[in-house]
C-alpha positions in Angstrom: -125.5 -153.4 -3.4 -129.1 -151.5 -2.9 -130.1 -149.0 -0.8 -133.7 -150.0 1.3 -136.9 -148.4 0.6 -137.5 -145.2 2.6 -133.9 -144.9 3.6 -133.5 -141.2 4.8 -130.0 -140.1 3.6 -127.9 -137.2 4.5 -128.8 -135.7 0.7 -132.5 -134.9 1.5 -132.1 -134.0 5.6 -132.3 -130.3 6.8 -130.1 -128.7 9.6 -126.3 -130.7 9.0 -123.9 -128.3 10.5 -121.0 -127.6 8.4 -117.4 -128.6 8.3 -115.3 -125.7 7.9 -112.1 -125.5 8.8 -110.8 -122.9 11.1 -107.6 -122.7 9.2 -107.5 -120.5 6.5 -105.0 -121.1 3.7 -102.4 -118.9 2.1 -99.1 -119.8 0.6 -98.9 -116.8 -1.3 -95.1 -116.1 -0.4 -93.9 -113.4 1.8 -90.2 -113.8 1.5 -88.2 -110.4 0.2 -84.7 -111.3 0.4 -83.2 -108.3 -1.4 -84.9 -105.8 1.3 -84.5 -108.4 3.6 -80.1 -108.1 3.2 -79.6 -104.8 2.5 -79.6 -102.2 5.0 -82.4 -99.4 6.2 -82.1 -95.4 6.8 -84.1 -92.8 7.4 -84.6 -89.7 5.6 -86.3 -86.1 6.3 -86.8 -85.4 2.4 -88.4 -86.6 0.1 -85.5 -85.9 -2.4 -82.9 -87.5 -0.7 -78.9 -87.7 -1.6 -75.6 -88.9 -1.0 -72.2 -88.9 -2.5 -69.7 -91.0 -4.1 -65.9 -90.9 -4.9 -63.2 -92.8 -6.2 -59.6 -93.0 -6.5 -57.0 -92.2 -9.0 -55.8 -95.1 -10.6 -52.8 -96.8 -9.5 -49.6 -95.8 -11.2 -45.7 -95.9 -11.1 -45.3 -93.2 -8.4 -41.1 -92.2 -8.8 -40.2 -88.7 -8.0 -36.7 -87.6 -8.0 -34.7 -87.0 -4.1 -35.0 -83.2 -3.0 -37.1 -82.5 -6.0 -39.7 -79.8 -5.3 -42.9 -79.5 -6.4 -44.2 -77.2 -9.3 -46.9 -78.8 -10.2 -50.3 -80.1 -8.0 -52.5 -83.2 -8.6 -55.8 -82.5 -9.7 -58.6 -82.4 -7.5 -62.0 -84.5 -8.2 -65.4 -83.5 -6.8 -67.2 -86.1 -5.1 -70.6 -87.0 -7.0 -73.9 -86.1 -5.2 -76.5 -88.9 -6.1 -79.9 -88.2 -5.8 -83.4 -90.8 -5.7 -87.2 -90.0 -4.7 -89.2 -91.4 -2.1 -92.5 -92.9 -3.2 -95.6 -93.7 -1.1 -97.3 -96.9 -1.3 -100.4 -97.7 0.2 -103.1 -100.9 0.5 -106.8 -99.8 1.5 -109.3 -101.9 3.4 -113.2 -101.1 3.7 -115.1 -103.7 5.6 -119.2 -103.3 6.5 -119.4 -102.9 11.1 -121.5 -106.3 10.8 -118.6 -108.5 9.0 -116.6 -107.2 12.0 -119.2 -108.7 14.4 -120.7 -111.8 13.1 -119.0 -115.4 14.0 -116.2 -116.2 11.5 -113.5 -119.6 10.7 -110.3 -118.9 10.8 -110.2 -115.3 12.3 -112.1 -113.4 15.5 -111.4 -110.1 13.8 -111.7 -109.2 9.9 -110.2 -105.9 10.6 -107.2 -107.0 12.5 -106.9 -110.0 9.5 -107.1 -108.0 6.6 -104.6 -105.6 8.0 -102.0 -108.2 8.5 -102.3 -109.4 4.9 -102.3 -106.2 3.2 -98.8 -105.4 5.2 -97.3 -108.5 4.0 -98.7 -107.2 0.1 -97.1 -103.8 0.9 -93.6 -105.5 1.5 -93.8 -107.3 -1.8 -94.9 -104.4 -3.6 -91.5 -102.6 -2.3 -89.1 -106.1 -3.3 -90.8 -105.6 -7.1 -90.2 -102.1 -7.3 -86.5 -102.1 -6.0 -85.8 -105.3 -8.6 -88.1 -104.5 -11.6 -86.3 -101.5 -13.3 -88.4 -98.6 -12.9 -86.7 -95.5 -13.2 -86.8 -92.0 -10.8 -89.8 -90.0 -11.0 -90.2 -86.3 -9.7 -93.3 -86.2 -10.0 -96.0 -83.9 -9.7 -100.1 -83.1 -9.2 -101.0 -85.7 -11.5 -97.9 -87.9 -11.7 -96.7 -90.2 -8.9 -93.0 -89.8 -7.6 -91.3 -93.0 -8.0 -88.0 -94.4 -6.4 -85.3 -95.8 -8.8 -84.5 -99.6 -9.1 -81.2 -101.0 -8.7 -81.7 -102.1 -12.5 -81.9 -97.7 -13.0 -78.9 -97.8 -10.6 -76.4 -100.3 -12.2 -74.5 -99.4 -15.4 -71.1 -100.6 -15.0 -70.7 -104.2 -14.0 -73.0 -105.6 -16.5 -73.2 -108.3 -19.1 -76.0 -108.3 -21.7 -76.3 -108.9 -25.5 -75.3 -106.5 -28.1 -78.4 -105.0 -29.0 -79.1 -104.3 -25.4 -78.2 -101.2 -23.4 -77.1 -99.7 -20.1 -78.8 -96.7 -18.5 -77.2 -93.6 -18.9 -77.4 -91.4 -15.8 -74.6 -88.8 -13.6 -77.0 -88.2 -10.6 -80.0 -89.5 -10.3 -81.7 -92.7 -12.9 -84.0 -91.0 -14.9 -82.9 -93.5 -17.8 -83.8 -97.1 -18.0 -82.2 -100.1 -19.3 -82.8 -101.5 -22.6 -83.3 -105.0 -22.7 -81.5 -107.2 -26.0 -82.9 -110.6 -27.2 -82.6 -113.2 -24.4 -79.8 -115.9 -24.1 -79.0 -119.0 -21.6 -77.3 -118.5 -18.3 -73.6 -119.7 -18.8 -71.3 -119.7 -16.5 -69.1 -117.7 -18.4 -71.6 -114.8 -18.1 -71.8 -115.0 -14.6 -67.6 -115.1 -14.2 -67.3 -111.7 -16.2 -69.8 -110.2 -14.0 -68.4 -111.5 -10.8 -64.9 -110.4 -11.8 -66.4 -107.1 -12.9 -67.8 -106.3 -9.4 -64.6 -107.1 -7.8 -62.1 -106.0 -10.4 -64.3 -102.2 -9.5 -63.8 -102.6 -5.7 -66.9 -104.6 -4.8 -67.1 -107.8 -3.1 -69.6 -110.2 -4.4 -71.9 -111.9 -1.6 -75.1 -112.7 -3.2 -76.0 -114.0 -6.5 -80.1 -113.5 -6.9 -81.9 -115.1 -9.6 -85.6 -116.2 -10.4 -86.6 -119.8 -10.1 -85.7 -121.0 -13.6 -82.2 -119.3 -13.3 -81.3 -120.6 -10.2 -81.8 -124.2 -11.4 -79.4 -123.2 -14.1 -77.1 -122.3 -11.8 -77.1 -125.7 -9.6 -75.2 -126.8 -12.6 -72.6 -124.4 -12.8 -69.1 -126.4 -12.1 -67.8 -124.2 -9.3 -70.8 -124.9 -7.2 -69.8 -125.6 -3.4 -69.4 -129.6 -3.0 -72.7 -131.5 -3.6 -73.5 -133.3 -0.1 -74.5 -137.3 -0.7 -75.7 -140.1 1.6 -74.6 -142.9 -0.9 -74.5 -145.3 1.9 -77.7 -144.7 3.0 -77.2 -146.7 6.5 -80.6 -146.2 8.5 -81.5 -143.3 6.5 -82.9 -143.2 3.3 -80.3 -142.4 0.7 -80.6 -138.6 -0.2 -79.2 -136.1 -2.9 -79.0 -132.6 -2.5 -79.9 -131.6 -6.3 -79.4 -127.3 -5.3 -76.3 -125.1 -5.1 -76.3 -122.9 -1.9 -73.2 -121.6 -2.4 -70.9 -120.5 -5.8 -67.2 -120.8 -5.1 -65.7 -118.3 -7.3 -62.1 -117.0 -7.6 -63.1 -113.6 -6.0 -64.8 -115.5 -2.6 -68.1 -117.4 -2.0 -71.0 -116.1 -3.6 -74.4 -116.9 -1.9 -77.3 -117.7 -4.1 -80.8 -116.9 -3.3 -84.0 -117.2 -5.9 -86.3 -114.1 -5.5 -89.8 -114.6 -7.0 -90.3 -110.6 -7.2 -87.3 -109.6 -9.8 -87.1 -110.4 -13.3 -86.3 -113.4 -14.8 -84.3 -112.3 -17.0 -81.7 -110.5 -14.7 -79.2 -112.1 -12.6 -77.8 -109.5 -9.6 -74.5 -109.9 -8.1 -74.8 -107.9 -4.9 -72.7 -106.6 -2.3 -75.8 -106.0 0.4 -73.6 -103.2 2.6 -74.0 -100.7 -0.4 -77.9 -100.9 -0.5 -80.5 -99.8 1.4 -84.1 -99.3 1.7 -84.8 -96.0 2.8 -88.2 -94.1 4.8 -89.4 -91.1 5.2 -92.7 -92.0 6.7 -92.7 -95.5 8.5 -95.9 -98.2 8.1 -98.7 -96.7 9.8 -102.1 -97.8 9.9 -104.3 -94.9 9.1 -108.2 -94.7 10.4 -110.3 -93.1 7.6 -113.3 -91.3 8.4 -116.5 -93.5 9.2 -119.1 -91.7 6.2 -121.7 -94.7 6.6 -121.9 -98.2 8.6 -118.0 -99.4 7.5 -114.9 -99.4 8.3 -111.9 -97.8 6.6 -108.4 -98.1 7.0 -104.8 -97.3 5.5 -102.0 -99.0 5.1 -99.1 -96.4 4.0 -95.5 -96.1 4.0 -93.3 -93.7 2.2 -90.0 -95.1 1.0 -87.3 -95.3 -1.4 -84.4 -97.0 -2.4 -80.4 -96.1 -2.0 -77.8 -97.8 -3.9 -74.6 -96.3 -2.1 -72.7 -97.2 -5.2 -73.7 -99.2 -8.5 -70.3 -100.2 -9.5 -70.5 -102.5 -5.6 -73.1 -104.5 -7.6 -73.3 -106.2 -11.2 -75.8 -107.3 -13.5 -76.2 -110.8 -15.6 -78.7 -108.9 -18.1 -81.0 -110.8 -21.0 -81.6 -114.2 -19.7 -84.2 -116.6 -21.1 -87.1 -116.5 -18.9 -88.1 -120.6 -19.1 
């Protein structure tokens, strides 16, 4: 084939409109399912606290008939847990003639950006409530930072020897120290599940990262694998994922979370969490110093973990 002299091709013309589509893109994930279960409270400080209690083990309780009593049980204060509220914020400046000119995919910039940087300020909160940050007072130069639920939990736990639990009474100043990594077993995540229930918790959720969770889909108390062996007039299928974990303390949901570690594996029991605010999302105009517009995006929020010993921890898990 040969293209004939003087042919005028699309290569040397002037003034070919563009294709662009008026679709824009994104599959940058918005899904939080730890804030998404757990439950939401306000508070008026930015110190805020609640208490826990327990009760005395159960014992073989015989007392003699018309016996009288010299002696009282001992009374146990209730413990007064404590967390900080953090602010988090996402900024947006944008010159007055981006707002105006003709754009694909969007009328306004402004009213564009803001949506995306709310759906970034919602994944910022899932990392910091799974990533293991501890509490921070803070101060004029120092951030105050909320404690995750890996500061939180310290009982239900299995990890490797040469890794450790925080240490804490009131509020998680002291963070976890991981041990070398090892593979998912089921065995690990019976010990923990039993844990959590064996304290008074019931088990609901198990979260993991991506590569955990296919672990898991192998576990042998998986819920029943669905086939369509037959095929009929549908293709044949096979469900290769594990929903649900059928274990001897009730059904454990599992959900993969692409903002938590890798390495951890939660058991949660989502009625004894919750996300709290002081100052809801709010959408703050900044003062115009030139030709642009500014804006805030700010919350101030923190996290409450009603009791640690509701929740357990599969600890130092190999990440791939």
């Amino acid at each position: 084939m040969a293209i004939v002299s003087n042919t005028f091709l699309t290569y040397s013309a002037k003034g070919i409109r563009e294709d662009l589509s008026n679709v824009i893109t994104n599959i940058a994930p918005e899904e939080t399912p730890y804030s998404s279960n757990i439950g939401r409270e306000n508070v008026s400080n930015s110190l805020y606290e609640w208490q826990t209690d327990t009760l005395a083990s159960a014992a073989a309780n015989a007392q003699l008939e018309g016996d009288d009593v010299a002696s009282f049980d001992s009374v146990t204060a209730t413990v007064r847990m404590q967390n900080y509220a953090q602010i988090s914020r996402k900024t947006i400046i944008l010159s007055a003639t981006e707002e105006v000119v003709n754009k694909a995919g969007r009328r306004s910039e402004l009213a564009y950006q803001i949506a995306k940087r709310g759906a970034e300020l919602k994944r910022d909160q899932e990392y910091v409530m799974l990533n293991g940050g501890i509490a921070v007072a803070g101060d004029s130069t120092t951030a105050r930072v909320t404690a995750s639920l890996g500061a939180f939990v310290k009982t239900n736990t299995d990890k490797q020897t040469n890794g450790a639990d925080p240490s804490y009474t009131t509020l998680p100043t002291s963070a976890r120290t991981d041990g070398n990594v090892r593979t998912f077993t089921e065995t690990i995540l019976k010990n923990v599940i039993q844990k959590v229930w064996s304290a008074g918790g019931t088990p609901k959720i198990l979260m993991c990262g991506p590569v955990n969770k296919q672990r898991v889909s192998g576990f042998s108390g998986i819920a029943s694998s669905r086939f369509n062996i037959d095929g009929g007039a549908k293709p044949a299928t096979l469900v290769g994922a594990v929903d649900i974990y059928v274990s001897d303390f009730g059904n454990v949901q599992v959900i993969a979370n692409r903002f938590q570690r890798e390495r951890d594996a939660w058991v949660i029991d989502p009625d004894y969490a919750k996300m709290t605010v002081l100052r809801p999302y709010q959408q703050v105009e900044l003062a115009k110093t030139g030709d642009a517009e500014k804006r805030m995006l700010i919350v101030e929020w923190g996290h409450k973990v009603l009791a640690e010993n509701a929740h357990g921890l599969a600890a130092d898990l190999i990440t791939s």
